[in-house]
N, C-alpha and C positions, 0 to 999 in steps of 0.2 A: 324750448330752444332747439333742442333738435330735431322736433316736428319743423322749427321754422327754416332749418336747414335742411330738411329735407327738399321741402316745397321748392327752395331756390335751387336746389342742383337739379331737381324733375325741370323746372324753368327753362335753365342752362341747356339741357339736355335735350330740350323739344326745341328751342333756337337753332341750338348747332344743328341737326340730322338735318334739315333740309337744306343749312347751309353747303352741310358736305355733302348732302346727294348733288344739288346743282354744281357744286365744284368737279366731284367724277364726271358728273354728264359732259361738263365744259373740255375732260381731260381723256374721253376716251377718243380714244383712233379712231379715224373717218378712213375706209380701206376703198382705195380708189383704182379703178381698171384705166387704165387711155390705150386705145386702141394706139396700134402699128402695125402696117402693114398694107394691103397692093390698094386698097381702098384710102390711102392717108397719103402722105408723104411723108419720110423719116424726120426732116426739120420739123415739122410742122408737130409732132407726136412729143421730141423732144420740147420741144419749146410751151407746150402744153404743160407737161409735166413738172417743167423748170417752171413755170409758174404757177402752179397747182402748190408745189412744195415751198415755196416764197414766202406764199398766202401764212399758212399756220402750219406749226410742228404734229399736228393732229392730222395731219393728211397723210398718209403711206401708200406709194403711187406704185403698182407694176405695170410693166405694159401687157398687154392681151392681144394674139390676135394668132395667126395661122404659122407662123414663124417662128412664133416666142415658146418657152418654154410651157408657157399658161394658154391656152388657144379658149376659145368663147364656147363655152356651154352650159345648158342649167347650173349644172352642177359647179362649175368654176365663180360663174358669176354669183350665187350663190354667198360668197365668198366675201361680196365685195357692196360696199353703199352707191355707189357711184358708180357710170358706164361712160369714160369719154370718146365721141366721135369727133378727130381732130381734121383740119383742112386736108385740100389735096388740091386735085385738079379741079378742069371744066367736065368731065368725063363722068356724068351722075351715073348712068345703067351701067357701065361698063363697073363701076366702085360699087355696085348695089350688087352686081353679079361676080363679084371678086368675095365678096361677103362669104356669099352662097345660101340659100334656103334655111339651112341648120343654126345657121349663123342669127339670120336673121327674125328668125322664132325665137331664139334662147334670150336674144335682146328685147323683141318684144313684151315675153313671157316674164324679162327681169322686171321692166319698167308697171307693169301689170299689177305684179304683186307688191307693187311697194317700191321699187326701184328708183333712183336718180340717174338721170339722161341727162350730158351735156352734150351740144353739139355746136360745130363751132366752121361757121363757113361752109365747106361740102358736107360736115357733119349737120347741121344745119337742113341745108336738103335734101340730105338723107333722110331727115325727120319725117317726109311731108307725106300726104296721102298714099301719093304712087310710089312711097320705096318702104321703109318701113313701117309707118302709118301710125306714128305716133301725135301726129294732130291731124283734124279735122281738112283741111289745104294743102292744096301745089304750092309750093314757093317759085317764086320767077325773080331774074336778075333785076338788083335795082339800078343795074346799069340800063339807063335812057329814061329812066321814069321822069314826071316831071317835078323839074324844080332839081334837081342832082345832079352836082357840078361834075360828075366821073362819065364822059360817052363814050369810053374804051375801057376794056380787060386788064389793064396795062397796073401795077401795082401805085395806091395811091397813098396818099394821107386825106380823113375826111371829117366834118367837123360834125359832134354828134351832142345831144344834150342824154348825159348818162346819166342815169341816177340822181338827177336832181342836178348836176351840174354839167355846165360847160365844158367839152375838151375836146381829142381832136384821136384819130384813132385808122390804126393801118388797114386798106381795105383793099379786099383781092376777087371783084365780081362776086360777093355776096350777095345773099336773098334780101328782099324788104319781107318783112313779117305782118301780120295782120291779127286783129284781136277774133276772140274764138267766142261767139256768144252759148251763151249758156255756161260756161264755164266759168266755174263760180271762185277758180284760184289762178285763172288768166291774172297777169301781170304785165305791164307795160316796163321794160328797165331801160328801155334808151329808145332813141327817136335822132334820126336824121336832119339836116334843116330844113329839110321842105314837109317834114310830119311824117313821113313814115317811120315805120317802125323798126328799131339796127336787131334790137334784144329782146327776149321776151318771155315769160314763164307761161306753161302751160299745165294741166294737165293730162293724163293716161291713166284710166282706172285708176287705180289706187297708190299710184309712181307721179311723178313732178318729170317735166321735161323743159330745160331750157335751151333757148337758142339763139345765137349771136352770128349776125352777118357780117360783120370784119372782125379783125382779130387783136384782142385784148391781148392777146398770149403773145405779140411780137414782141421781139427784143429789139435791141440798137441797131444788130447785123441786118435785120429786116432791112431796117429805116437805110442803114447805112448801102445795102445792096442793090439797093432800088435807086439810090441815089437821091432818098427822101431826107429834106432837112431833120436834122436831130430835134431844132424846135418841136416839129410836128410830132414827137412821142405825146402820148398821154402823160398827164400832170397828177394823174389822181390813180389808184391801183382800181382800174375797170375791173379785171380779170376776178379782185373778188367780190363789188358787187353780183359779179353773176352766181360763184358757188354761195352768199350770200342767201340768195333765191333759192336755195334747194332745202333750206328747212332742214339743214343736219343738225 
């Protein structure tokens, strides 16, 4: 009998341990960087974060960047799972030369090793061959492409198929994206009505990079400041399909 109780608590006991490893895994901190600063715009960083921290209580955001108390280097980001480059302007070189050189090796060098990349609008173009060179492509505006109802810069609402479903999502002269062949953890996460592509996971060495041409991250103020109906908010939370996509 007490062989036979043995046996069921050894049972018990190889059940539980992988229950509880997968529950720690589910329950550690995700330590998240979002850029702020002359490359970003301050809404834009804020409202990043305000929906980064929305997502799940596993997220713990600081901001990063030349102003902040935390500025961008090996050694900082180091620190941290995640790297966000939040919107800004139309003003790519001038945001890529605001970075500066140092800046923009320590990020690379993050995503390299392991790193998550989100970028999100001008973070987005940042991504592309000629600034940080975290995918294989230039990104060019999906403003005028065909088949895309936006033929001006002018702040919009745009109807996009996310993640497998329908909804509608604020856009501000973002990239259309393009699939990366050979890339074996390429991902399509949304798509435009005319088939191009809004969102989309990449790789970088041994780092994931995502990136998204309008902005999941707006709030009401957006909508409201634009003078975009509140209808046209998203219906579904886009913002975490994408972190979603990073495999944390």
């Amino acid at each position: 009998m007490a062989f036979l109780r043995f046996l069921l608590l050894a049972l018990a006991l190889s059940l539980a341990a992988p229950a509880a490893a997968l529950a720690g895994a589910a329950d550690k901190p995700v330590r998240v960087a979002v850029y702020r600063g002359p490359a970003s715009c301050d809404h834009c960083a804020t409202a990043a974060r305000r929906a980064i921290e929305k997502t799940d209580a596993r997220y713990q955001v600081d901001f990063v960047g030349p102003d902040e108390p935390i500025d961008i280097s090996d050694a900082s980001l180091a620190r941290y799972d995640v790297y966000v480059q939040p919107g800004g302007g139309q003003d790519i070189p001038a945001a890529l030369n605001s970075l500066g050189e140092a800046r923009v090796d320590a990020i690379r060098r993050f995503v390299a090793r392991g790193g998550r990349y989100l970028g999100l609008c001008m973070g987005a173009y940042l991504a592309d061959a000629s600034n940080l060179g975290l995918i294989a492509q230039d990104l060019d505006s999906e403003v005028g492409r065909p088949g895309f109802p936006i033929k001006t810069i002018e702040d919009a609402a745009v109807a996009v198929r996310w993640a497998g479903k329908d909804d509608s999502v604020f856009f501000q002269d973002g990239p259309y994206l393009r699939p990366q062949p050979g890339d074996a953890r390429f991902h399509a996460i949304a798509s435009y009505a005319n088939g191009d592509l809004a969102a989309a996971r990449y790789s970088f060495e041994r780092g994931l990079v995502v990136l998204s041409g309008p902005h999941p991250e707006a709030g009401q103020s957006w909508f409201e400041d634009a003078g975009i109906a509140l209808e046209e908010m998203p219906g579904h939370d886009l913002f975490k399909d994408l972190l979603d996509q990073l495999d944390l």
